[in-house]
C-alpha positions as CSV (number, residue, x, y, z in Angstrom):
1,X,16.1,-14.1,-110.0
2,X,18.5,-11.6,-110.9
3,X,22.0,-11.8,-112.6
4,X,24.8,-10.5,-110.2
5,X,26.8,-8.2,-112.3
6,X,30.7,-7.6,-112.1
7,X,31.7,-3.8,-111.3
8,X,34.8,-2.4,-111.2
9,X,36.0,1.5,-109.7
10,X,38.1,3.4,-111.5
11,X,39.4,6.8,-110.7
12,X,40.4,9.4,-112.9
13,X,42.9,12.2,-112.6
14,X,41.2,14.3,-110.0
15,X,40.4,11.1,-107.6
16,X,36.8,10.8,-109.0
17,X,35.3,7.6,-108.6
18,X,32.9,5.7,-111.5
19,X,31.7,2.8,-110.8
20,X,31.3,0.5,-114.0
21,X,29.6,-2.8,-115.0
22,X,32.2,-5.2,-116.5
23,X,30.0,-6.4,-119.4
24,X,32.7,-8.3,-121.3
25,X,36.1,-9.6,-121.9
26,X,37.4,-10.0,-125.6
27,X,41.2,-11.3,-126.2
28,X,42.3,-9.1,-130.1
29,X,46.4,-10.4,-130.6
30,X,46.8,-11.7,-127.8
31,X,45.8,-8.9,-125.7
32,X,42.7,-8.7,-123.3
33,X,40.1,-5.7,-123.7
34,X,37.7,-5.3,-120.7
35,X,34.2,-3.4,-122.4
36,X,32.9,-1.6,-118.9
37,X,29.7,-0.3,-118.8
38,X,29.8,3.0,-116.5
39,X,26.8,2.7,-114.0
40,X,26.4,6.4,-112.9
41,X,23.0,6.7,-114.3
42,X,24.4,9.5,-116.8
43,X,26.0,7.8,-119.7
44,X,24.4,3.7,-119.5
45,X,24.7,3.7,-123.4
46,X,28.1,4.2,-123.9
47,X,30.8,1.6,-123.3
48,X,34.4,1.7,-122.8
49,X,37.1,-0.5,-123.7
50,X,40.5,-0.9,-121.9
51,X,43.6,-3.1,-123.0
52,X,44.4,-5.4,-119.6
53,X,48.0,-4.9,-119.0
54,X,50.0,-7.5,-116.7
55,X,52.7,-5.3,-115.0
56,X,56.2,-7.0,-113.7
57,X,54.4,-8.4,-110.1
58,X,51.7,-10.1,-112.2
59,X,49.0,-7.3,-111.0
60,X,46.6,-6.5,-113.9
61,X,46.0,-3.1,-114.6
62,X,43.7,-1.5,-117.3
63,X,45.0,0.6,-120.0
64,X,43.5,2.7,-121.8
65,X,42.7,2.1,-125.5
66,X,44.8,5.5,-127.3
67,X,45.3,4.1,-130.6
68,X,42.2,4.5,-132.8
69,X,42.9,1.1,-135.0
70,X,43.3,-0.4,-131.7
71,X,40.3,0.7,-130.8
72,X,38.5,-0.5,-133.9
73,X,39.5,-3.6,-134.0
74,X,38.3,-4.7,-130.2
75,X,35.3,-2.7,-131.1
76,X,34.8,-5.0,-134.3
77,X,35.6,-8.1,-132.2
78,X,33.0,-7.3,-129.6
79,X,30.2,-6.4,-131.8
80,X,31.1,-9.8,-133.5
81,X,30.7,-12.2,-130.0
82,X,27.7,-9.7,-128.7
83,X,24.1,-10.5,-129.1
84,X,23.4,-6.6,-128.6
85,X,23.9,-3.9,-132.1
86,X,26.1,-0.9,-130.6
87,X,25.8,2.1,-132.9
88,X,29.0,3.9,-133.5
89,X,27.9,6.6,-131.3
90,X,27.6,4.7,-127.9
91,X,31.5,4.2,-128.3
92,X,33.7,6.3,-126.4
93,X,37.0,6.4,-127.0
94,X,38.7,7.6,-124.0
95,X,41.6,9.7,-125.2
């Protein structure tokens, strides 16, 4: 019996689609970090992590992570709940 994983589409600038796995949630100040896992076969060792943003309608929308102490402190948190050891390397920072 297999787990059913959470995916999520995102599109970047030129209307490309990637699909990605949603592999975890961590809350850093009181802000929400989504760590997707792209599932394209090209890159499955690199996550990414995006700040969830509520906008004014209450829609959630993911941000990405520009700031690199930011970034290191969600990667920190994440590497503290996961089971798994993420080498520096299979972070991408998506600037």
């Amino acid at each position: 019996m297999s787990e059913e994983r959470e995916t999520i589409t995102l599109y970047d600038e030129e209307g490309n689609a990637t699909e990605f796995e949603v592999i975890g949630v961590v809350n850093v100040e009181d802000n929400d970090y989504a760590i997707l896992l792209p599932l394209d076969g090209e890159d499955e060792e690199t996550a990414y992590i995006f700040r969830i943003d509520v906008e004014d309608d209450g829609e959630e929308v993911l941000t990405v992570v520009e700031d690199d102490e930011e970034f290191e402190k969600v990667k920190e948190a994440w590497e503290a709940l996961s089971d798994e050891d993420f080498e520096d390397e299979d972070w991408e920072d998506e600037e």
